[in-house]
mmCIF file of the N, C-alpha and C atoms, coordinates in Angstrom:
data_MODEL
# 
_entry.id   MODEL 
# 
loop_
_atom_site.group_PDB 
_atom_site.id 
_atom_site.type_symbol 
_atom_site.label_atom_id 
_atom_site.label_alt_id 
_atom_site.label_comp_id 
_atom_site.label_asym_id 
_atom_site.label_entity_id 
_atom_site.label_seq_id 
_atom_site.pdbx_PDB_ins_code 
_atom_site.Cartn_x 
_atom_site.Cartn_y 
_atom_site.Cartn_z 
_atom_site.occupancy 
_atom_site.B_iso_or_equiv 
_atom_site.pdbx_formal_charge 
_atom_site.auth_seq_id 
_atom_site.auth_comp_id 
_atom_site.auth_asym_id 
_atom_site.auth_atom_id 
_atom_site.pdbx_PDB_model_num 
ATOM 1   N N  . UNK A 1 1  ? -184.535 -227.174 -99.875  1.00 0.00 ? 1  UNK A N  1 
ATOM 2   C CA . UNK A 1 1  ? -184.664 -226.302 -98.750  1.00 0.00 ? 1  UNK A CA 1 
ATOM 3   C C  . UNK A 1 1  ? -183.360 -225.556 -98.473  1.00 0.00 ? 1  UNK A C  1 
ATOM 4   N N  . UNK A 1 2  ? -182.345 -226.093 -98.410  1.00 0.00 ? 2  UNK A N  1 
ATOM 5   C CA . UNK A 1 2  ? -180.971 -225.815 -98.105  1.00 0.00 ? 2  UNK A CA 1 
ATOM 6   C C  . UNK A 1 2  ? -180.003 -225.657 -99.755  1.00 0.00 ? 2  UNK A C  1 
ATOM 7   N N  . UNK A 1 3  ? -179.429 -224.072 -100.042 1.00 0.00 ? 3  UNK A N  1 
ATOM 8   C CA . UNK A 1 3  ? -179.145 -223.971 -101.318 1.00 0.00 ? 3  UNK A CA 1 
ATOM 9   C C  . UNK A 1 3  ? -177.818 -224.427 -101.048 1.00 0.00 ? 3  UNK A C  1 
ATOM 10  N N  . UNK A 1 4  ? -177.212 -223.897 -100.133 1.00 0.00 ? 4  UNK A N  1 
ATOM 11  C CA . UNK A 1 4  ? -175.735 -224.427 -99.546  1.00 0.00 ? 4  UNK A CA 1 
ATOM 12  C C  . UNK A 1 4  ? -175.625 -224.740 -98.861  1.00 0.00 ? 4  UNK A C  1 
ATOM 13  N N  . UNK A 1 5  ? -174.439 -226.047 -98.741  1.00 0.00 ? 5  UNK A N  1 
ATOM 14  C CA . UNK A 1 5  ? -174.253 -226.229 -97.188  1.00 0.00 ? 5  UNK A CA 1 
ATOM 15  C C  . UNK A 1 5  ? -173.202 -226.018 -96.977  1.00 0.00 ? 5  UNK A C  1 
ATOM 16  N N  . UNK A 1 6  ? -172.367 -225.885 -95.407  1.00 0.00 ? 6  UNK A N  1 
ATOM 17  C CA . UNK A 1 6  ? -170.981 -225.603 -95.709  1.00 0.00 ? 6  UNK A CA 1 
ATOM 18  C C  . UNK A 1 6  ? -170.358 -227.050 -94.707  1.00 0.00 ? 6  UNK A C  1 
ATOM 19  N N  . UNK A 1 7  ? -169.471 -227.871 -94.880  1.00 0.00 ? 7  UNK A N  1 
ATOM 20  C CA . UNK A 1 7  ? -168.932 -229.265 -94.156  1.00 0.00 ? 7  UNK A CA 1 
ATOM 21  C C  . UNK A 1 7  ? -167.686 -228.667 -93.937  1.00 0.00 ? 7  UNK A C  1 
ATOM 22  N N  . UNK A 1 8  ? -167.553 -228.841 -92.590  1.00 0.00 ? 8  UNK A N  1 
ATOM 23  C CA . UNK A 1 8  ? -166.321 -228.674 -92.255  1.00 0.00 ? 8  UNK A CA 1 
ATOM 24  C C  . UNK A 1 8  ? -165.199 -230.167 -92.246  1.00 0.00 ? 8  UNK A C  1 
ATOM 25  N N  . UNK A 1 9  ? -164.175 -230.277 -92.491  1.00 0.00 ? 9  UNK A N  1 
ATOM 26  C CA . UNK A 1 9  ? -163.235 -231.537 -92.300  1.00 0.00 ? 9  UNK A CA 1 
ATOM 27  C C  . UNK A 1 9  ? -161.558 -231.329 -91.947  1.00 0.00 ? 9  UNK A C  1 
ATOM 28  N N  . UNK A 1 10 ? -161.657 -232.288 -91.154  1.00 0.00 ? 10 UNK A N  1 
ATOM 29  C CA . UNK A 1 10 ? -159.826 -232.491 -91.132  1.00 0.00 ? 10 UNK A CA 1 
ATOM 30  C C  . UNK A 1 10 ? -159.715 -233.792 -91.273  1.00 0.00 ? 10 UNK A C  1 
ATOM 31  N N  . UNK A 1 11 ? -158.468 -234.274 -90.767  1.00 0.00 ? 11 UNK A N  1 
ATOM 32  C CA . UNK A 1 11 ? -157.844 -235.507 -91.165  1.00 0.00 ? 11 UNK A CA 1 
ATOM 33  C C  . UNK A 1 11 ? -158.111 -237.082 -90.972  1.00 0.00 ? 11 UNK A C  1 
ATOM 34  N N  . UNK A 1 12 ? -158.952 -236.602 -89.889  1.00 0.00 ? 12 UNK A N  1 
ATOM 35  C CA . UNK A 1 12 ? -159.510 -237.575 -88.663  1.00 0.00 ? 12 UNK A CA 1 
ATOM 36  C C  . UNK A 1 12 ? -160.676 -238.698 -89.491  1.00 0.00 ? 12 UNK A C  1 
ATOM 37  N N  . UNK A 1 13 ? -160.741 -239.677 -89.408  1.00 0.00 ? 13 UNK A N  1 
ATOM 38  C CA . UNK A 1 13 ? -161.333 -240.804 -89.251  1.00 0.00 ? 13 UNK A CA 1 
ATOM 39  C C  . UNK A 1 13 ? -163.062 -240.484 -89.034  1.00 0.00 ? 13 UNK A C  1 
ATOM 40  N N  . UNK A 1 14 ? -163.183 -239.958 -88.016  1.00 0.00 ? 14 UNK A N  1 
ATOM 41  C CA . UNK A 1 14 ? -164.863 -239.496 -87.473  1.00 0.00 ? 14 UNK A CA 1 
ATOM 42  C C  . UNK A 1 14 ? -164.931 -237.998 -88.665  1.00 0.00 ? 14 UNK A C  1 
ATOM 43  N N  . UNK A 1 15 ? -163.922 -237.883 -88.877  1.00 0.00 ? 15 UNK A N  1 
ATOM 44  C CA . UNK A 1 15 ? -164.351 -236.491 -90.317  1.00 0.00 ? 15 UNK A CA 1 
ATOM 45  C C  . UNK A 1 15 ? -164.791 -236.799 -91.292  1.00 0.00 ? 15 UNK A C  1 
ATOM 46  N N  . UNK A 1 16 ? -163.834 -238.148 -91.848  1.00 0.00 ? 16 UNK A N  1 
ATOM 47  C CA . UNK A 1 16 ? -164.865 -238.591 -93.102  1.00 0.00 ? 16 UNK A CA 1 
ATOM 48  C C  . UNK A 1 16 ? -165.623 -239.436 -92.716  1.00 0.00 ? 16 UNK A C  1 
ATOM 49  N N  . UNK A 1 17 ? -166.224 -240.117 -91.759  1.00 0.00 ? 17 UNK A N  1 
ATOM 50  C CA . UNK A 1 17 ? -167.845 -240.177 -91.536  1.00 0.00 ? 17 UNK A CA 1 
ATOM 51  C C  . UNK A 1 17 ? -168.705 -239.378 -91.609  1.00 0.00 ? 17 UNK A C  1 
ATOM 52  N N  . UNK A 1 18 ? -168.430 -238.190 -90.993  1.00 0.00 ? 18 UNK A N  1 
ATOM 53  C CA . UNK A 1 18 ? -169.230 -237.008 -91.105  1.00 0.00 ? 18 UNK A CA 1 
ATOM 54  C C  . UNK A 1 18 ? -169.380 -236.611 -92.385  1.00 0.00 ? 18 UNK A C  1 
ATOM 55  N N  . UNK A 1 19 ? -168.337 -236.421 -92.931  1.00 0.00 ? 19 UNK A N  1 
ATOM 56  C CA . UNK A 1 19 ? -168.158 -236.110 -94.531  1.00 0.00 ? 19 UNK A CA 1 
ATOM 57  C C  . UNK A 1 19 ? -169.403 -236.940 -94.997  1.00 0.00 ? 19 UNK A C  1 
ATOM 58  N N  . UNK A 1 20 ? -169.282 -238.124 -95.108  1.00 0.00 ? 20 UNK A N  1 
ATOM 59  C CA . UNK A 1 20 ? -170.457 -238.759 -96.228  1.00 0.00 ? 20 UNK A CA 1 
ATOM 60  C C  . UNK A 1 20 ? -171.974 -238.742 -95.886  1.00 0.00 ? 20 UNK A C  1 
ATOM 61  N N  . UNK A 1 21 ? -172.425 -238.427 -94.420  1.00 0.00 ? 21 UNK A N  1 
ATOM 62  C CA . UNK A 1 21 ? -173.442 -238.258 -93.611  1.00 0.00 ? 21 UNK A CA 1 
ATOM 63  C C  . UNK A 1 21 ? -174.097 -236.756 -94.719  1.00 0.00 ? 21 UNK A C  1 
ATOM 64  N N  . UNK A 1 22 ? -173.225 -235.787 -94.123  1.00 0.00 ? 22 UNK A N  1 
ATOM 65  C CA . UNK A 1 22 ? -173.133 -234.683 -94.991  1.00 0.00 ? 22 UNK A CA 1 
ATOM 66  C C  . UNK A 1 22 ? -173.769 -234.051 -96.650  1.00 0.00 ? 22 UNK A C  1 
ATOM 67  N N  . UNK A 1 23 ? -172.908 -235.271 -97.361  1.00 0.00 ? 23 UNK A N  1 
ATOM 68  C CA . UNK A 1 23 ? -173.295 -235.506 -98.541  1.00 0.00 ? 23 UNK A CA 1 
ATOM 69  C C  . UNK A 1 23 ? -174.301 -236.147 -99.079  1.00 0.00 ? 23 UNK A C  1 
ATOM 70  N N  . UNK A 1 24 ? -174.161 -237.338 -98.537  1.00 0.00 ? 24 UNK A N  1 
ATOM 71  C CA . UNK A 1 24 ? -175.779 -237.857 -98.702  1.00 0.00 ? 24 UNK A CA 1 
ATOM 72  C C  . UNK A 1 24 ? -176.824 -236.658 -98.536  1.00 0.00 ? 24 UNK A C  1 
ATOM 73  N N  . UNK A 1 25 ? -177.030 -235.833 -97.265  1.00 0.00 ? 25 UNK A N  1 
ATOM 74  C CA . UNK A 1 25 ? -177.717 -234.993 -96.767  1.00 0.00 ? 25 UNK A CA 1 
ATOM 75  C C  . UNK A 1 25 ? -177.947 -233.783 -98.257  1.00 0.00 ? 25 UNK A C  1 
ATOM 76  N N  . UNK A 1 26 ? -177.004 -233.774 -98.355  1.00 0.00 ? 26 UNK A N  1 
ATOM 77  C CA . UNK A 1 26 ? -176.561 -232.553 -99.416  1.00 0.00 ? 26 UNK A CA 1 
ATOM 78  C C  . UNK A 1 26 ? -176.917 -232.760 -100.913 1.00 0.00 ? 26 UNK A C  1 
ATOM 79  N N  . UNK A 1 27 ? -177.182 -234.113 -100.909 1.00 0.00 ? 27 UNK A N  1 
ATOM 80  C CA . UNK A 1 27 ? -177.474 -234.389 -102.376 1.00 0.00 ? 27 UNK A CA 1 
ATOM 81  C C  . UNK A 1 27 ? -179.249 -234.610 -102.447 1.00 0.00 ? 27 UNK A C  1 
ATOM 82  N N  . UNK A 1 28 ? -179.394 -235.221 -101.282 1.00 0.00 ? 28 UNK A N  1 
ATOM 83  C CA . UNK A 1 28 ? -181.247 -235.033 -100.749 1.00 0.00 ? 28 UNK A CA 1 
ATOM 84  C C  . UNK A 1 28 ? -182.038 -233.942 -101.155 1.00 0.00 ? 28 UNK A C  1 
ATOM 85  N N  . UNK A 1 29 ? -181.354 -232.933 -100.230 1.00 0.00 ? 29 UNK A N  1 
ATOM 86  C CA . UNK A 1 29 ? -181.972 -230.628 -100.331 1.00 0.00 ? 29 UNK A CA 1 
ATOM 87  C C  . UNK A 1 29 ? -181.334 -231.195 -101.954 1.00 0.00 ? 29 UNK A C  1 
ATOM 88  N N  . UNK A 1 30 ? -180.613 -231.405 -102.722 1.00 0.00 ? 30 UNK A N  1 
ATOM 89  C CA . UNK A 1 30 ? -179.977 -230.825 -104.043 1.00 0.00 ? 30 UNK A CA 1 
ATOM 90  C C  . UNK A 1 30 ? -179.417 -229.172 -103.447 1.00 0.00 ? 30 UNK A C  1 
ATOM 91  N N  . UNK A 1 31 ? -178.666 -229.616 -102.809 1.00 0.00 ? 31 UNK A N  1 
ATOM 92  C CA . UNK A 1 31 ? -177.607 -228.185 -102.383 1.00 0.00 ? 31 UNK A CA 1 
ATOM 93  C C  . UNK A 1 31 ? -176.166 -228.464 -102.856 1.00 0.00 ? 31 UNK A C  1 
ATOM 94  N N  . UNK A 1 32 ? -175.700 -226.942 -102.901 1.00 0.00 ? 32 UNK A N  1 
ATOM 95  C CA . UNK A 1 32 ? -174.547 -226.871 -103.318 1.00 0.00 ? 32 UNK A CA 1 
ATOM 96  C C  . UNK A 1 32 ? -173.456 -227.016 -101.927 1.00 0.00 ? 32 UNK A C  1 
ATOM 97  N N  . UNK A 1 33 ? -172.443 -227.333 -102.476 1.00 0.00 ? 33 UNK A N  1 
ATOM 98  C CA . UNK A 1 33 ? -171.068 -227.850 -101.242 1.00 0.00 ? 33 UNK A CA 1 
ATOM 99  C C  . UNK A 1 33 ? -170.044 -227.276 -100.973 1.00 0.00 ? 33 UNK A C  1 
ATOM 100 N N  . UNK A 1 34 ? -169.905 -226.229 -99.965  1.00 0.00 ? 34 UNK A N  1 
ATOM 101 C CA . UNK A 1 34 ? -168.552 -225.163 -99.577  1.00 0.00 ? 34 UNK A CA 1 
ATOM 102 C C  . UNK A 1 34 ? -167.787 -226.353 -98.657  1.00 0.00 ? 34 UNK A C  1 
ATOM 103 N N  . UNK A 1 35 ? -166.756 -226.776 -98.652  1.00 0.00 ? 35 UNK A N  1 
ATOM 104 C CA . UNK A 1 35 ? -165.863 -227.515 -97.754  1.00 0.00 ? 35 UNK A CA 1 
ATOM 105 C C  . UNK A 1 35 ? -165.093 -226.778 -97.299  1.00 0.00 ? 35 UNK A C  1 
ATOM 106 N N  . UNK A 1 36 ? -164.862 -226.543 -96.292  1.00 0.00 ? 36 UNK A N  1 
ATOM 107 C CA . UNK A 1 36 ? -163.502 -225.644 -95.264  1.00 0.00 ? 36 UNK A CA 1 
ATOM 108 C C  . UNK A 1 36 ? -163.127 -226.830 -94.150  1.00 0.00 ? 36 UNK A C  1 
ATOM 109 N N  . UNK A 1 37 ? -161.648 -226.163 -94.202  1.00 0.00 ? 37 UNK A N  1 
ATOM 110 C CA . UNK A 1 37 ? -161.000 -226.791 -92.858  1.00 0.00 ? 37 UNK A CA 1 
ATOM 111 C C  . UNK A 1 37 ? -160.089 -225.680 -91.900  1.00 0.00 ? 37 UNK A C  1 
ATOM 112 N N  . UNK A 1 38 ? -159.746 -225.898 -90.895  1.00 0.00 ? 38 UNK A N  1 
ATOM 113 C CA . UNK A 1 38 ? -159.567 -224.684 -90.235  1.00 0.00 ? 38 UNK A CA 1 
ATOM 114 C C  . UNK A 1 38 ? -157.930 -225.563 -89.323  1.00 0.00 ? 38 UNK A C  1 
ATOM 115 N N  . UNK A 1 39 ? -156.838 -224.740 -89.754  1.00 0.00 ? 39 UNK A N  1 
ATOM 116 C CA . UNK A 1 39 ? -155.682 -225.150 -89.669  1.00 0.00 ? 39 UNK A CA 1 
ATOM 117 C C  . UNK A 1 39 ? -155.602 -224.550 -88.046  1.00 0.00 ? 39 UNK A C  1 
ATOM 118 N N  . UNK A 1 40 ? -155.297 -225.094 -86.927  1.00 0.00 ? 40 UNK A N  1 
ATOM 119 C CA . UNK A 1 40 ? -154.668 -224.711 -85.555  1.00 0.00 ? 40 UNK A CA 1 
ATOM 120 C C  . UNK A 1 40 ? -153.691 -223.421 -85.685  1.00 0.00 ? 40 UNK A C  1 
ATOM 121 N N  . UNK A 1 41 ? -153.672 -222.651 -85.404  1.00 0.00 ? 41 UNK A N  1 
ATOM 122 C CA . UNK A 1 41 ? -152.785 -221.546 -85.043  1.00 0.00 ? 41 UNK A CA 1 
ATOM 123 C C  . UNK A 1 41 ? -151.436 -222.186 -84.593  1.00 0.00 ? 41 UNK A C  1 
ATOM 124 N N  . UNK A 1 42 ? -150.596 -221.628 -85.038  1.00 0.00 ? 42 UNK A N  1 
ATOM 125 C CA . UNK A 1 42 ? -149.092 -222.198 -84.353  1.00 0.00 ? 42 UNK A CA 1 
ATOM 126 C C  . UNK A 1 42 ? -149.364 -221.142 -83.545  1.00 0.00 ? 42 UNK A C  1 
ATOM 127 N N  . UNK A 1 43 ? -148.296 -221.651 -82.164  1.00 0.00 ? 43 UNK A N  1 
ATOM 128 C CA . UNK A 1 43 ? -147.872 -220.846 -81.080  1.00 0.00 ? 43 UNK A CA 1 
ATOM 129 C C  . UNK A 1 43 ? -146.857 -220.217 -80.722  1.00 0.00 ? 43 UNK A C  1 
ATOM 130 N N  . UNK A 1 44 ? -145.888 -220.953 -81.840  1.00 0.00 ? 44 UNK A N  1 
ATOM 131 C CA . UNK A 1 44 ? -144.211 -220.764 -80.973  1.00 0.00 ? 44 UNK A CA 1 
ATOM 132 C C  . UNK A 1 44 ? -144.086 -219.701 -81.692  1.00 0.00 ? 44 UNK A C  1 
ATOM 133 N N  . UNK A 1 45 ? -142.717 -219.489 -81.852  1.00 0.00 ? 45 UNK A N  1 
ATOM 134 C CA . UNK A 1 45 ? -142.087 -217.999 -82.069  1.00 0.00 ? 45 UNK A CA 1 
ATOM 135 C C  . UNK A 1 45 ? -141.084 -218.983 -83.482  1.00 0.00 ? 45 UNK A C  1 
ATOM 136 N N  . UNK A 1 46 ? -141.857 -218.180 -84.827  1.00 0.00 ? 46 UNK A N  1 
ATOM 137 C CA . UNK A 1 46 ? -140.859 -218.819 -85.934  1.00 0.00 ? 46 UNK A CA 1 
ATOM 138 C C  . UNK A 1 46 ? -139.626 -218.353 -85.928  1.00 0.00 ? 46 UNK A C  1 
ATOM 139 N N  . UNK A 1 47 ? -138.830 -217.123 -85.580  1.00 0.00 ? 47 UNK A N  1 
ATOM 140 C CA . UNK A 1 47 ? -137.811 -216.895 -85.506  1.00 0.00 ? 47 UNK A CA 1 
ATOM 141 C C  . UNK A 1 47 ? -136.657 -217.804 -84.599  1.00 0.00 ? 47 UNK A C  1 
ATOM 142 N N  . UNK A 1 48 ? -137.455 -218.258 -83.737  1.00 0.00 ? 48 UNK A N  1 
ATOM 143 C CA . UNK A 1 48 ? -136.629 -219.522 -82.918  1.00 0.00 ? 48 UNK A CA 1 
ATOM 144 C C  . UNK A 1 48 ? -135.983 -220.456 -83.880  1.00 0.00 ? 48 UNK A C  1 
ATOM 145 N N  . UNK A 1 49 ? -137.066 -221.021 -84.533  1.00 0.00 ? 49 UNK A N  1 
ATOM 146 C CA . UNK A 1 49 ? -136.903 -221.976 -85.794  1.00 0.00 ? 49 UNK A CA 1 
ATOM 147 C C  . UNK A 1 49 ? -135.829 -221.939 -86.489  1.00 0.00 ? 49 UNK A C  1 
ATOM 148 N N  . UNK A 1 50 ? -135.895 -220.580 -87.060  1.00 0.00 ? 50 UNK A N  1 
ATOM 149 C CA . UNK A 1 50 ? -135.358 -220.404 -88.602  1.00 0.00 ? 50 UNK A CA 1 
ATOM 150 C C  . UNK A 1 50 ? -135.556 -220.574 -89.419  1.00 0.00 ? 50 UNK A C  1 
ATOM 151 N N  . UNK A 1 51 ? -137.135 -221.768 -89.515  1.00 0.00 ? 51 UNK A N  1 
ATOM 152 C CA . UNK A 1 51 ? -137.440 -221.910 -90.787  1.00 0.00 ? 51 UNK A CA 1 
ATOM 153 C C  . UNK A 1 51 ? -138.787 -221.805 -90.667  1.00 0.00 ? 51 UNK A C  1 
ATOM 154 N N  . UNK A 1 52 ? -139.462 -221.050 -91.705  1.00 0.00 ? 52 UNK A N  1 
ATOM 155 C CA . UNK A 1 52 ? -140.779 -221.079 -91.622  1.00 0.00 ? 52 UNK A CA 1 
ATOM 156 C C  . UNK A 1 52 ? -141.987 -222.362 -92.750  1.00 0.00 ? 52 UNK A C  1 
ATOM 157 N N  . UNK A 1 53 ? -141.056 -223.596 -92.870  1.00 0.00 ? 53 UNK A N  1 
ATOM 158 C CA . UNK A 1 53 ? -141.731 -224.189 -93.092  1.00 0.00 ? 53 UNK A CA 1 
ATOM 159 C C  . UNK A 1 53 ? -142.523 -225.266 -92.356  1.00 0.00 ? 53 UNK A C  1 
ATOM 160 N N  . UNK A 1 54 ? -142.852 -225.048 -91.059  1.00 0.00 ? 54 UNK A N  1 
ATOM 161 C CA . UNK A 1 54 ? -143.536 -225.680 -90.156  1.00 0.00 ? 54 UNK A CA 1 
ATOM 162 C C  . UNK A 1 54 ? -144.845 -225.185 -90.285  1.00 0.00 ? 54 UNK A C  1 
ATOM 163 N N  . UNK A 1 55 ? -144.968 -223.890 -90.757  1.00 0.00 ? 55 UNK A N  1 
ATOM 164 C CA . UNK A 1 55 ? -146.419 -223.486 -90.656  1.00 0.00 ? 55 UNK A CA 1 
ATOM 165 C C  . UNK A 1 55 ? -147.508 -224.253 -91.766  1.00 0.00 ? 55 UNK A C  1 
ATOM 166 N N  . UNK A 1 56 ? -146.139 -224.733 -92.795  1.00 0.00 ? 56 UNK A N  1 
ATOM 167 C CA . UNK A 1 56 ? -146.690 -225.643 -94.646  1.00 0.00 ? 56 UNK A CA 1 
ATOM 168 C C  . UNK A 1 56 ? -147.314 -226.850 -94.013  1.00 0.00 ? 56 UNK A C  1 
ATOM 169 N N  . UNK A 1 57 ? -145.833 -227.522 -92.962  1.00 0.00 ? 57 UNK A N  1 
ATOM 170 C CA . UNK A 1 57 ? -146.248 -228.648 -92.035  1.00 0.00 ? 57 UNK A CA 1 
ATOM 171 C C  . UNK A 1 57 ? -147.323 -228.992 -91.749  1.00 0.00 ? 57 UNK A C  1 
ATOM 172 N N  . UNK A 1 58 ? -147.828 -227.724 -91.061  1.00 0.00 ? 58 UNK A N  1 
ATOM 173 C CA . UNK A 1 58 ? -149.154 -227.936 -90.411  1.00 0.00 ? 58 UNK A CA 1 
ATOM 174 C C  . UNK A 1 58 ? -150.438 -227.621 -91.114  1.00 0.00 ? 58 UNK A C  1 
ATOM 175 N N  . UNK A 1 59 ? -150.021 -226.970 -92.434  1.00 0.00 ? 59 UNK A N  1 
ATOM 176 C CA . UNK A 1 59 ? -151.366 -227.229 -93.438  1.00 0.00 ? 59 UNK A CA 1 
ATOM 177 C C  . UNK A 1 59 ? -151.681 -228.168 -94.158  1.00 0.00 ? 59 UNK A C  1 
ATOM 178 N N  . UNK A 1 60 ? -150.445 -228.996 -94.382  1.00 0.00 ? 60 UNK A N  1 
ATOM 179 C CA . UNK A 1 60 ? -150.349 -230.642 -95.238  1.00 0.00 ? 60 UNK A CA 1 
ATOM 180 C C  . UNK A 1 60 ? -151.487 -231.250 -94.745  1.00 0.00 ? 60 UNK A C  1 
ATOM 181 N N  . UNK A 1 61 ? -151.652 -231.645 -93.757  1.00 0.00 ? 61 UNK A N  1 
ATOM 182 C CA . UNK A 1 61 ? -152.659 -232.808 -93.457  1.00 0.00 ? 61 UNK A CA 1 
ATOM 183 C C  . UNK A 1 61 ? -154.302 -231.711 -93.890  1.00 0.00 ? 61 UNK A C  1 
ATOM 184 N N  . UNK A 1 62 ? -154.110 -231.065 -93.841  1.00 0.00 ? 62 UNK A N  1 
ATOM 185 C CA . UNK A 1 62 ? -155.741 -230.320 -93.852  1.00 0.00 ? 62 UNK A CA 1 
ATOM 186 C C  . UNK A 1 62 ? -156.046 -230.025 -95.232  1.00 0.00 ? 62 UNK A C  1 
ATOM 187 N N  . UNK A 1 63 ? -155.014 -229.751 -95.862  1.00 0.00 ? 63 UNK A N  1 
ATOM 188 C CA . UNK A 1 63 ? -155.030 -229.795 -97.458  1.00 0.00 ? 63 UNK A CA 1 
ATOM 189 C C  . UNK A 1 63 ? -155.147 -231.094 -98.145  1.00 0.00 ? 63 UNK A C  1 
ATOM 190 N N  . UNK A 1 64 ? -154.900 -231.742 -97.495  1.00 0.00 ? 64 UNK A N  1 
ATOM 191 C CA . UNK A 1 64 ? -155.246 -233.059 -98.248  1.00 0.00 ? 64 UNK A CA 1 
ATOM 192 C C  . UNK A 1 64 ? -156.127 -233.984 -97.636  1.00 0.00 ? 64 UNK A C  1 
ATOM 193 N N  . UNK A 1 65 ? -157.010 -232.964 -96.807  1.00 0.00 ? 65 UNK A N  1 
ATOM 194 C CA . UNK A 1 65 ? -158.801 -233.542 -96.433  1.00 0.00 ? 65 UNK A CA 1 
ATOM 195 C C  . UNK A 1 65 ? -159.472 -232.588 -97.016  1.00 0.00 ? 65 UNK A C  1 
ATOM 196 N N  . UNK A 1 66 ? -159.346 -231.599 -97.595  1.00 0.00 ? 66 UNK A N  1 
ATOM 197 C CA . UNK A 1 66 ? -160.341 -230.919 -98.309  1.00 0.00 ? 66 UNK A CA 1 
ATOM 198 C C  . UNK A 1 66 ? -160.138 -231.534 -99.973  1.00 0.00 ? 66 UNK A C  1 
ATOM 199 N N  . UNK A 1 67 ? -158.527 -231.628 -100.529 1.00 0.00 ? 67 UNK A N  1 
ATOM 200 C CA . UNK A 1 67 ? -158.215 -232.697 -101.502 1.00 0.00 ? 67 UNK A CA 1 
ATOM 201 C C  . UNK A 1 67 ? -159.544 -234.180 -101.505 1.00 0.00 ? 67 UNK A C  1 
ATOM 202 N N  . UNK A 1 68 ? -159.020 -234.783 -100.387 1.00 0.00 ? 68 UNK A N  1 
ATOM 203 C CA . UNK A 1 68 ? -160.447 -236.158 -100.743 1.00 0.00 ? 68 UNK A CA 1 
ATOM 204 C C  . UNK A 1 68 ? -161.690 -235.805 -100.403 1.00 0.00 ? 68 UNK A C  1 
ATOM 205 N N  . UNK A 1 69 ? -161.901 -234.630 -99.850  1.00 0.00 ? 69 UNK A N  1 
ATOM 206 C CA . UNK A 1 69 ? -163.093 -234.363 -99.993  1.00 0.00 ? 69 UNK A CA 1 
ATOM 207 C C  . UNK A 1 69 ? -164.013 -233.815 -100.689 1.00 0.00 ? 69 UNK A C  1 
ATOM 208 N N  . UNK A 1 70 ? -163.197 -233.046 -101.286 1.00 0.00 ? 70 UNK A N  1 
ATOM 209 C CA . UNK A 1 70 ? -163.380 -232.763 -102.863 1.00 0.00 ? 70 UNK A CA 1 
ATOM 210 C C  . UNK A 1 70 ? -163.691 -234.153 -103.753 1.00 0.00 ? 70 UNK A C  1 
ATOM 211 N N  . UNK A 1 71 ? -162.999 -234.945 -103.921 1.00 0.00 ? 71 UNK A N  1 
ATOM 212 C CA . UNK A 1 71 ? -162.916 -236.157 -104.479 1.00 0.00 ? 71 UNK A CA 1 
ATOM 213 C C  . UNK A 1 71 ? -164.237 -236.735 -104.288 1.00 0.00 ? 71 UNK A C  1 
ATOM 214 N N  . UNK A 1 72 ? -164.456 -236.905 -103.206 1.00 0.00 ? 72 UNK A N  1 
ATOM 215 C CA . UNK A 1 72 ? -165.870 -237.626 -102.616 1.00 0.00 ? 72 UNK A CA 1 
ATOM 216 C C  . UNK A 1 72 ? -167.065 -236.872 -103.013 1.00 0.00 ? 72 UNK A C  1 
ATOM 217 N N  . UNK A 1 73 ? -166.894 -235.469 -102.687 1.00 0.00 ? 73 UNK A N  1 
ATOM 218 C CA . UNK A 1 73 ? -168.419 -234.434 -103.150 1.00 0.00 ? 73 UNK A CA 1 
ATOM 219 C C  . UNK A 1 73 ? -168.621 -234.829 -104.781 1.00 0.00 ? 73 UNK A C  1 
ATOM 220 N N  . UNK A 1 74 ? -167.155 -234.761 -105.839 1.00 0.00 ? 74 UNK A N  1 
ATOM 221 C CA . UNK A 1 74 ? -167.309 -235.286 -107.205 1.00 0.00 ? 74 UNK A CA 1 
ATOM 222 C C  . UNK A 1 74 ? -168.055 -236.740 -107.050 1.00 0.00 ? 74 UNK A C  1 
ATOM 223 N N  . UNK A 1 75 ? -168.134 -237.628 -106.607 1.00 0.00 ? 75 UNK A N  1 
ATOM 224 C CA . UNK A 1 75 ? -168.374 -238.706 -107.056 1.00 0.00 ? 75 UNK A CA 1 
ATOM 225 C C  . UNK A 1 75 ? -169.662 -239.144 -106.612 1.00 0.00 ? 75 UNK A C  1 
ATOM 226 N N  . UNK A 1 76 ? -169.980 -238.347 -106.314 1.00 0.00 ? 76 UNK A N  1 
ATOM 227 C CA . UNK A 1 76 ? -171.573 -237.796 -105.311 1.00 0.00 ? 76 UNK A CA 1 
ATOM 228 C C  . UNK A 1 76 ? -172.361 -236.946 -106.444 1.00 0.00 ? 76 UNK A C  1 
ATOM 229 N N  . UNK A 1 77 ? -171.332 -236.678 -107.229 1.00 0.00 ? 77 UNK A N  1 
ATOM 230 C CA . UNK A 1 77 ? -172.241 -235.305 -108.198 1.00 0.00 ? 77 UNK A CA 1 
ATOM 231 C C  . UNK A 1 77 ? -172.438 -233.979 -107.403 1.00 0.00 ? 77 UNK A C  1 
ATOM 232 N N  . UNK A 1 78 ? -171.705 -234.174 -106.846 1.00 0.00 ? 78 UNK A N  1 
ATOM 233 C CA . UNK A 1 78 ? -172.227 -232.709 -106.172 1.00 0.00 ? 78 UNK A CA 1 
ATOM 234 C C  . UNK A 1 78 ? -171.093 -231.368 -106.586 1.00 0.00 ? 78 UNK A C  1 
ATOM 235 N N  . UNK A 1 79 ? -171.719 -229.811 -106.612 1.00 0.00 ? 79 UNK A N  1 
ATOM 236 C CA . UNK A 1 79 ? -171.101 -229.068 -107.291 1.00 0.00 ? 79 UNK A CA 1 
ATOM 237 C C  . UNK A 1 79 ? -170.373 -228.944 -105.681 1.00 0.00 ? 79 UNK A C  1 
# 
């Protein structure tokens, strides 16, 4: 019924529950698997800083929930 689905995730604990809820679901339809995560907007002013690697900061953790979640959709078989 469902050709794609799209799962959203971050870092959180109740994400990868959802995550496998998801998949199971996803492997049921035999649908395909878009994963996105959606990084918070910084607020401050980077020039304050001086360094603009706070913005990397704040993609680390979200990059490496779409990383195991990737991992998990593979071991599921799922494309």
């Amino acid at each position: 019924m469902y050709k794609r689905m799209v799962i959203a995730v971050d870092h959180s604990e109740v994400s990868s529950h959802a995550l496998e809820q998801s998949l199971a679901w996803a492997l049921s339809e035999e649908s395909n698997v878009v994963l996105v995560s959606v990084v918070p907007g910084y607020e401050g002013d980077l020039r304050l800083m001086g360094d603009s690697s706070i913005l990397q900061s704040m993609r680390q953790p979200y990059i490496q929930a779409l990383d195991r979640a990737a991992d998990r959709a593979a071991t599921w078989g799922l494309p």
